[in-house]
C-alpha positions as CSV (number, residue, x, y, z in Angstrom):
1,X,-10.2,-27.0,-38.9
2,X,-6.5,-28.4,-39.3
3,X,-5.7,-29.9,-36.2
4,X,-3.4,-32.6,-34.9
5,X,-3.2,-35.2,-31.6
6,X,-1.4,-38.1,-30.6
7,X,-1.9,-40.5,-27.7
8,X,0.7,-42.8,-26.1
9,X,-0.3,-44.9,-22.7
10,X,2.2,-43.7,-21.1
11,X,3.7,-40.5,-23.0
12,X,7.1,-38.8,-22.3
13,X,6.7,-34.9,-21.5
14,X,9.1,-33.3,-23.6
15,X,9.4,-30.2,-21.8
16,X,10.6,-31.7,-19.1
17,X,14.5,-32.0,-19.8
18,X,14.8,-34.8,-17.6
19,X,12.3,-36.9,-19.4
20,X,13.8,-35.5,-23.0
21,X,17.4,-36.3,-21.7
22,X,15.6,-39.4,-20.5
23,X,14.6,-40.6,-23.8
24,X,17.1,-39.5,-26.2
25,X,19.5,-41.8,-23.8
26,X,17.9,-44.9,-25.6
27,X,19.9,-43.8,-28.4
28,X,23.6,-45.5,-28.6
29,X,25.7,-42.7,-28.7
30,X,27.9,-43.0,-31.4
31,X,24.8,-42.7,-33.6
32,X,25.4,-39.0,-34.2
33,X,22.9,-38.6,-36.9
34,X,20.2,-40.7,-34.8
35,X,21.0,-37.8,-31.7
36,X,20.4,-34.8,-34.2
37,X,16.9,-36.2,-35.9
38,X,15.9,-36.2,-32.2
39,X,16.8,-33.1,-31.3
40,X,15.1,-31.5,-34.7
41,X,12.2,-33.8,-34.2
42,X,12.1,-32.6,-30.1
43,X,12.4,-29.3,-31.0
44,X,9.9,-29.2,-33.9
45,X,7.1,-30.7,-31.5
46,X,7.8,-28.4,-28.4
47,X,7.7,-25.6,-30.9
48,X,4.4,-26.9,-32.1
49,X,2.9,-27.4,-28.8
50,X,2.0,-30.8,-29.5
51,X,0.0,-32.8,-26.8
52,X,0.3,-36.5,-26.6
53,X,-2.9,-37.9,-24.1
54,X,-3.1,-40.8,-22.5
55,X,-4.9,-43.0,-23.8
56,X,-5.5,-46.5,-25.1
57,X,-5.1,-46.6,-29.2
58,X,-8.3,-48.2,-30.0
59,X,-10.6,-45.9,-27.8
60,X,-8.3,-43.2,-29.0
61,X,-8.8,-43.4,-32.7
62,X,-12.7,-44.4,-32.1
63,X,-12.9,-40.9,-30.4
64,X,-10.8,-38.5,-32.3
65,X,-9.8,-40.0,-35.5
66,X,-13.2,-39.2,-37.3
67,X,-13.1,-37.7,-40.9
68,X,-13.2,-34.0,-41.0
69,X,-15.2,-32.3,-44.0
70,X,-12.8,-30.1,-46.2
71,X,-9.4,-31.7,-44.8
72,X,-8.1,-35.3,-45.0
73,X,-7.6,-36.8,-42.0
74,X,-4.4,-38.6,-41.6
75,X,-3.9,-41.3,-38.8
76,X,0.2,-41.8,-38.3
77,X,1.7,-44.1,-36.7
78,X,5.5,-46.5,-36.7
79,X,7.0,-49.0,-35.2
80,X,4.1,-49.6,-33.2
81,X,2.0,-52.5,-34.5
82,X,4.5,-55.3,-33.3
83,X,3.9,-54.2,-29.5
84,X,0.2,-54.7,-29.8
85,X,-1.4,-57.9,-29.3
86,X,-2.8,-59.9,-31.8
87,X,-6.5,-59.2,-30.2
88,X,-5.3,-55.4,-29.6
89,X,-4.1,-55.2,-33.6
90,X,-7.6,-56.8,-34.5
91,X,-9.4,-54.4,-32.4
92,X,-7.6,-51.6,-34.0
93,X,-7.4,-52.6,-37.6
94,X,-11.4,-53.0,-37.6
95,X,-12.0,-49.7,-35.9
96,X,-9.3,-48.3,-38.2
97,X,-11.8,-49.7,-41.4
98,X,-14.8,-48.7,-39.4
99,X,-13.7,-44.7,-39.4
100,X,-12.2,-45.0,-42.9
101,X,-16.0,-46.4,-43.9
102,X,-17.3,-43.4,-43.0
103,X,-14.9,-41.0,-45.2
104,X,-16.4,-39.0,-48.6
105,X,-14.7,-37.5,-51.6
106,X,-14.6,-34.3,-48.9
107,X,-13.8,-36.1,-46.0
108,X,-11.4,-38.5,-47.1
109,X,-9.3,-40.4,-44.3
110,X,-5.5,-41.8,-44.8
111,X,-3.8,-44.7,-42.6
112,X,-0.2,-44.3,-42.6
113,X,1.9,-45.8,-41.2
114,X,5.7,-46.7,-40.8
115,X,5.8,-50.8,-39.9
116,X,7.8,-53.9,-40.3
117,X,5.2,-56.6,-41.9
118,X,4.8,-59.3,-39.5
119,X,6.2,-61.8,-41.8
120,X,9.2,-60.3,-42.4
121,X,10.4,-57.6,-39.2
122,X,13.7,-56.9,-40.9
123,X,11.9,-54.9,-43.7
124,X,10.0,-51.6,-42.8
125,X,7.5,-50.6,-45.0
126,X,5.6,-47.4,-45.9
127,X,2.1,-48.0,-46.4
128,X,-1.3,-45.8,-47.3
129,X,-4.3,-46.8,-47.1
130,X,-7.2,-43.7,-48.3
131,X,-10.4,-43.7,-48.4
132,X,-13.0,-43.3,-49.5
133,X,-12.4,-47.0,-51.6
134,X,-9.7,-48.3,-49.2
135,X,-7.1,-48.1,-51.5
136,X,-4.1,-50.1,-49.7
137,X,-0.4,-48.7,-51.3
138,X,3.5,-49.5,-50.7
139,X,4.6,-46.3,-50.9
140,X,8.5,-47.2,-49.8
141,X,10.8,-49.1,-47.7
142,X,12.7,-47.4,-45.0
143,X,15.1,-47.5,-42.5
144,X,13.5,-47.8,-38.9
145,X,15.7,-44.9,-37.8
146,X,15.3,-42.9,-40.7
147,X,18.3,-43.1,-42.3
148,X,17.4,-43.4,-45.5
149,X,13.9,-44.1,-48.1
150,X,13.8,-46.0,-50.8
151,X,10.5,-44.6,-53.0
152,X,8.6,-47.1,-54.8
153,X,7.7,-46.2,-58.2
């Protein structure tokens, strides 16, 4: 079954035009390419119904993040980890290694994600981890708005 699900605690419901107008106004306005990846990226998940719950990370990805036979799962996320607190990035980086444990060859699970390291937040890295082996890769570095990727070979 190919699926997808997101969770946010508190998550913006983008077909309401008031909470989509809302949001995009967190964008300065004379960053025109900025406006129209929102508008592709709002647009692409109305048009694929996509539900974000509420819901804690931690007891999220313990509950739905499980490897799925035949499919690899892929848990996503960016910018993100710097709002968690040290105990909440613990928390989630062992349950994150605790679902990833239980991947196989058909079941594989994949942790990307789109972060700044802690040591250095003006660099945003691209980073896979797969299992099964917990392979950890530095796949790019990017622009946190997505202006541009640069691939690492």
């Amino acid at each position: 079954m190919l699926d997808r699900a997101a969770c946010d605690r508190r998550p913006i419901d983008l077909s309401i035009a008031s909470e989509r107008l809302r949001l995009k106004a967190y964008i300065w306005a004379d960053q025109l390419e900025r406006l129209e990846r929102f508008d592709a990226a709002t647009d692409a998940a109305l048009a694929a119904r996509v539900q974000v719950e509420t819901a804690d990370a931690v007891a999220w990805v313990g509950r739905r993040a499980g490897p799925c036979e035949g499919a690899v799962t892929v848990l996503f996320h960016s910018i993100f980890w710097q709002y968690l607190t040290a105990e909440a990035q613990r928390a989630l980086g062992e349950m994150i290694e605790a679902v990833g444990a239980t991947a196989t060859p058909t079941a594989p699970f994949a942790w990307l994600r789109m972060e700044p390291p802690l040591s250095d937040m003006a660099t945003v890295e691209l980073r896979l981890m797969l299992w099964p082996g917990g392979t950890d890769r530095l796949l790019a570095h990017v622009h946190p708005h997505g202006a541009w990727v640069q691939w690492i070979g």
